[in-house]
C-alpha positions in Angstrom: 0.8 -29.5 99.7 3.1 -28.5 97.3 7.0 -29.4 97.2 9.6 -26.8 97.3 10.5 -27.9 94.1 7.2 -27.4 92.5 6.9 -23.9 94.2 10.5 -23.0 92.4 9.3 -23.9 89.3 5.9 -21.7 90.0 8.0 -18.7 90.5 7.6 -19.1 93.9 10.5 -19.3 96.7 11.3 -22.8 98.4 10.7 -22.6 102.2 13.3 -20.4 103.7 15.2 -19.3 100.8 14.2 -15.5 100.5 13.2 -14.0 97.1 15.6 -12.5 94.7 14.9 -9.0 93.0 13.8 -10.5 89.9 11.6 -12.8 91.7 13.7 -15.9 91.4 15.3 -17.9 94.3 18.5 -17.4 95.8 19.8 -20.0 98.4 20.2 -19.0 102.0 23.6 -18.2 103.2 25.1 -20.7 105.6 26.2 -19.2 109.2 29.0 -19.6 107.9 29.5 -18.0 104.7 27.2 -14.9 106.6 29.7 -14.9 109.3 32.4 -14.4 105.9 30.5 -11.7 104.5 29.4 -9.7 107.7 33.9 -10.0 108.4 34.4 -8.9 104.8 31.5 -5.7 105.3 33.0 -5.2 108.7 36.7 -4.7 107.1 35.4 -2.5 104.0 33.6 -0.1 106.1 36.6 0.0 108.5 39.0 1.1 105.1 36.4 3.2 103.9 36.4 5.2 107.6 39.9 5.2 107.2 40.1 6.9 103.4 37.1 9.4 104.4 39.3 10.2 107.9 42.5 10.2 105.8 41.1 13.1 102.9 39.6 15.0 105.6 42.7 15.3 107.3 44.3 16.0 104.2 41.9 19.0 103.5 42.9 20.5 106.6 46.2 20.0 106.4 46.0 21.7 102.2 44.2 24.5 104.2 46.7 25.4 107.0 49.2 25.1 104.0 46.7 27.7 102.0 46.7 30.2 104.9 50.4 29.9 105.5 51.1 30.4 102.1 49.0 33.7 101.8 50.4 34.5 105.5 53.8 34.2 103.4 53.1 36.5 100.3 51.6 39.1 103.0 54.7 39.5 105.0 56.2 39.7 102.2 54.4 42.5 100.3 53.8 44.2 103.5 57.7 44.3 103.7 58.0 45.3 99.5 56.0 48.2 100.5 57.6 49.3 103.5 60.9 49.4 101.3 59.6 50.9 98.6 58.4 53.5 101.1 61.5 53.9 102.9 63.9 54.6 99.6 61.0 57.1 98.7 61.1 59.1 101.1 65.4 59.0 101.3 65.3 59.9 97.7 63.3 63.2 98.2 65.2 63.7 101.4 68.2 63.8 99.0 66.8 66.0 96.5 65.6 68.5 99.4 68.8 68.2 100.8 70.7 68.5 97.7 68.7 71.5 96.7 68.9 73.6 99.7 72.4 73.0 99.5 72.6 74.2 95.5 70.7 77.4 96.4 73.7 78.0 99.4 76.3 78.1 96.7 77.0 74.2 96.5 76.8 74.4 100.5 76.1 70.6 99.9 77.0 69.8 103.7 74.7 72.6 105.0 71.9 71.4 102.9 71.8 67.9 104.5 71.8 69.4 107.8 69.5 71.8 107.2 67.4 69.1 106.2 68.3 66.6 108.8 67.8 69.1 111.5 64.4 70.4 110.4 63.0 66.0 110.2 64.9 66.0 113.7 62.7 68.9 114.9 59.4 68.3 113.0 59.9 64.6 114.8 60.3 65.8 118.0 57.3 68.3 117.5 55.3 65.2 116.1 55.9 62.6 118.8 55.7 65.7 121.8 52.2 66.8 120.3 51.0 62.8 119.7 52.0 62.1 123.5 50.4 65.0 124.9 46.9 63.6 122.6 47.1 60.5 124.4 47.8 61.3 127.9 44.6 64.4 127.5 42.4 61.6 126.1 43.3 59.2 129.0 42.5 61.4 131.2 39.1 62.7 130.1 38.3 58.6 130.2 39.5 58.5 133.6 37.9 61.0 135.0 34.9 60.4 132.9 34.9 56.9 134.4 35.0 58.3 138.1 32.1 61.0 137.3 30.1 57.4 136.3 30.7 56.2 139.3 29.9 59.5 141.1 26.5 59.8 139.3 25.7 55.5 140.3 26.5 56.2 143.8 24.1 59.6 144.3 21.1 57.0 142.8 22.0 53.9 144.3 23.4 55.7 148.1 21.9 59.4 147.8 25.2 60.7 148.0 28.6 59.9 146.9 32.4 59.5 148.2 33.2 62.8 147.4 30.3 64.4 149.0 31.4 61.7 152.2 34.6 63.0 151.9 33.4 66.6 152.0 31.7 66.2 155.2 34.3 64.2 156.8 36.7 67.1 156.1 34.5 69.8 157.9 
């Protein structure tokens, strides 16, 4: 039989030590000095949860910052535009105005309410003409919805409330 130490000096492992990489012998652990390492592993991979959970957290939180940033610079232009809109429009209002008003013999007063009174009007037209759109096309969906219902109750009951109410009427 050969020792342990003659099998270390073949190359070979000495009864329950476990073989290296490179072939050579490393010494078993103790329980305890295992029970030291499996603490130590146990506490790295509990930091290293910790940093992964940490950046992802962060990369949400950089990418609610992202989105309210660009919600920011939105409102923003949307409101740039809207002025830039708004003092348009006033500035050709004021040259209409100021031009009716030149061709009235410097009427300047008359011009502006010429003016005023014709956006007044052409509003009024606008929003009377849009209303009336909207209340026509609700009620072609209603009643289109009602002739659907019409047209499933002559398949489905071979006749339909109105027909019912036709005969109840007689």
């Amino acid at each position: 039989m050969v020792s342990a130490n003659e099998n270390a000096a073949s190359g070979g492992a000495p009864e329950g030590c476990p073989e290296g990489a490179n072939g050579r012998t490393q010494p078993r652990p103790s329980f305890r000095e295992a029970l030291q390492r499996l603490v130590l592993l146990g506490r790295q991979l509990a930091d290293f949860s910790k940093y992964m959970l940490a950046a992802k957290a962060d990369s949400y939180r950089a990418t609610v910052r992202r989105i309210a940033v660009f919600a920011v610079a939105g409102i923003v232009g949307a409101l740039a535009l809207a002025t830039t809109l708004v003092v348009a429009i006033v500035l050709l209002l004021v040259g209409a105005a100021q031009g009716v008003g030149s061709a009235l013999h410097g009427q300047w007063w008359l011009g502006d309410v010429i003016i005023g009174g014709f956006l007044v009007l052409a509003f009024g037209v606008g929003l009377l003409v849009g209303v009336m759109l909207i209340l026509g096309w609700w009620r072609r969906k209603t009643v289109a919805k009602y002739d659907n219902r019409q047209q499933r109750q002559r398949r489905q009951f071979g006749r339909d409330v109105g027909q019912v109410a036709r005969q109840q009427t007689k």
